[in-house]
N, C-alpha and C positions, 0 to 999 in steps of 0.2 A: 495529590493525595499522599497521604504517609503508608508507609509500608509497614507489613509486620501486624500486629496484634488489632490496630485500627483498622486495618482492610477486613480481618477476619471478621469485626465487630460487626463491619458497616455493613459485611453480604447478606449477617445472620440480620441485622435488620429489615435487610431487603425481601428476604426470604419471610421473613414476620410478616411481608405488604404493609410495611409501615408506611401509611403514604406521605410523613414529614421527611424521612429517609428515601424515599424514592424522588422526593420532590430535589432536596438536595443532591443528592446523588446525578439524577441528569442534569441539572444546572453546574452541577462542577463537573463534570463527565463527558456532558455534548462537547464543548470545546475540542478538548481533547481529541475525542474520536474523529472529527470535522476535520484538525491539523493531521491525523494522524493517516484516513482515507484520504483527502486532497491531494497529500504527495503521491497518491496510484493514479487516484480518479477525480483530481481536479474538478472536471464538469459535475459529478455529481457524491460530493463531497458528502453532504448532507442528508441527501438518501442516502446512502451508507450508512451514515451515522445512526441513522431511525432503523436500520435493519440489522445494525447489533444490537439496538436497546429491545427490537422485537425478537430478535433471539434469545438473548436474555429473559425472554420472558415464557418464552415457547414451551410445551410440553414439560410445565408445572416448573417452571423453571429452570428445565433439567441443566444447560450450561453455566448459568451460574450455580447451582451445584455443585458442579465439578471444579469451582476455583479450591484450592487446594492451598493455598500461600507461599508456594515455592517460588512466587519473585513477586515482585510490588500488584497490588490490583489493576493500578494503571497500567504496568506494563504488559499485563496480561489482555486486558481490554484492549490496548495498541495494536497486540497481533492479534485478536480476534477482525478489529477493523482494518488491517492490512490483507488478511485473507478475504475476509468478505469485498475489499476494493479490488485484491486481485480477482474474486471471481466477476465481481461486473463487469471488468472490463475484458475477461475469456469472454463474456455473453456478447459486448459489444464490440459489436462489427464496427471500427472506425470509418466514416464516411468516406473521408480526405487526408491525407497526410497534409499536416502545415504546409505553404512554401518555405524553401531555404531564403533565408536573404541573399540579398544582392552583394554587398561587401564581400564580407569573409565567409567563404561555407566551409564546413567541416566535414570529414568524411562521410558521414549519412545524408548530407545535404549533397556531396558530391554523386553518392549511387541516386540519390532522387531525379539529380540533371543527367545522368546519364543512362537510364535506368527507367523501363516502364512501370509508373507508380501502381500500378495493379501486383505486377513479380516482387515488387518490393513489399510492399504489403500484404502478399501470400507469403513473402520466405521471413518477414518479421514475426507472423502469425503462426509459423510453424516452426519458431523457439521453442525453448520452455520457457517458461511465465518469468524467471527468476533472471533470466541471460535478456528478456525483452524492456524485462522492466529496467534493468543498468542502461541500457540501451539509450531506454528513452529519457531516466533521469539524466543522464552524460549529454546527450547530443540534444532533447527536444526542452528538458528545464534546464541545461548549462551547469548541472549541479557540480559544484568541486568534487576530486573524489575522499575530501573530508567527510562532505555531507550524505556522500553515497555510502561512504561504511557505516556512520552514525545511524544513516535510515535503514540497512539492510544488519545494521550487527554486528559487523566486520571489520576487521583491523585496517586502517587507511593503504596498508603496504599491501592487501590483498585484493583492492578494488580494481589496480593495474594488469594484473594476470585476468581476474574475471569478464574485463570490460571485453579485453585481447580475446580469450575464446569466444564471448559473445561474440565478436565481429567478423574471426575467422566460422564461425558456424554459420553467422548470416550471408557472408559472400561463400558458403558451400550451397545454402540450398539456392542461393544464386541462380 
């Protein structure tokens, strides 16, 4: 999507219930919000995605209403479907933590062998959302921490200090 003057255009269409503009609008949209919940909530990417287009639509529109044009539409819809992924996954109670591999583990793989995966899973669970989520992008998708500043917004030189209190706050509630 282009930013600026076309975003404002294409809400007020939305807003109109244009349904040629709704129709395009989720066909260039869902993507999007799919790649964009996946990196929180993988497993259920998709619902996600259907649950920002149903807020979107919610109480006469009222959220998109509030887009406003202070940054691209897409970007705006991004962190809409980033908050709505983080809250699925507050809702959900993970079953199981992966295994570590056998080869090389890394420090979370090493509390998991060393460590009753219930305590680890209660003191993961009693992060904040934001310290669990580096957590898991770093250690459970191997993400670089390029890709962790680019997904969280932050300067690559900042993802190093954050991962580090994430991990000392996890081996407190240890």
């Amino acid at each position: 999507m282009v930013s600026g003057t076309r975003d404002l255009e294409t809400v007020e269409r939305l807003l109109a219930s244009d349904p040629a503009a709704w129709e395009r609008f989720t066909r260039e949209v869902q993507p999007l919000l799919i790649r964009a919940a996946g990196a929180i909530a993988r497993d259920a990417a998709e619902d996600v995605a259907q649950k920002v287009f149903a807020a979107l639509l919610e109480n006469d529109r009222a959220l998109l209403r509030s887009f406003e044009g202070r940054s691209s539409l897409s970007t705006w819809l991004i962190s809409i479907a980033r908050n709505q992924a983080l809250t699925h996954r507050r809702h959900e109670r993970p079953r199981e933590l992966p295994t570590p591999p056998a080869d090389s583990p890394g420090p979370l793989e090493e509390l998991l062998r060393s460590e009753n995966i219930d305590r680890v899973t209660a003191a993961l669970d009693a992060l904040p959302p934001r310290e669990r989520l580096i957590l898991m992008l770093f250690y459970r998708d191997g993400l670089s921490y390029a890709d962790i500043a680019g997904f969280l917004g932050v300067s690559s030189n900042s993802v190093s200090p954050l991962l580090e209190r994430a991990r000392n706050r996890l081996r407190a509630k240890m």
